[in-house]
C-alpha positions, 0 to 999 in steps of 0.5 A: 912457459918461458923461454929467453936466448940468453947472452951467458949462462949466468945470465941463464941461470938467474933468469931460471931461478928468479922468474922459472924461464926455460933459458936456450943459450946460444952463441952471437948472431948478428941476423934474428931470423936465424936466432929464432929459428935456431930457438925454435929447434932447441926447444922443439928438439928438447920437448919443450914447444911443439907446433901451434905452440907460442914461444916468446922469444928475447934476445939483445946485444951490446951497445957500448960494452953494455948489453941488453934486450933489445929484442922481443919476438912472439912466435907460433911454432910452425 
């Protein structure tokens, strides 16, 4: 399974049909932590990972009015 925080829920919904990833749009954070762990939840509260399950988890910013993936976490679901 795939899984990606993505920026818009265009980007979402291209990211679904191109590459079949399990898209959790959410608004900004500025801390990683706090992302992933909001991530975690969505995923967990919708069936989708369970515990010992990884989830890879992406998620960027915008750097000069451009954004982009500037982050890639794997995490065990505790």
């Amino acid at each position: 399974m795939r899984t990606h925080d993505a920026p818009s829920e265009s980007t979402a919904r291209q990211l679904r049909s191109s590459w079949g990833v399990q898209q959790v749009f959410l608004s900004s954070s500025t801390d990683i932590d706090v992302l992933c762990d909001f991530a975690i939840a969505q995923l967990e509260g919708e069936g989708i990972a369970q515990t010992g399950d990884p989830v890879v988890i992406m998620a960027g910013s915008s750097s000069g009015g451009k954004a982009v993936t500037d982050t890639v976490r794997m995490v065990i679901v505790p």
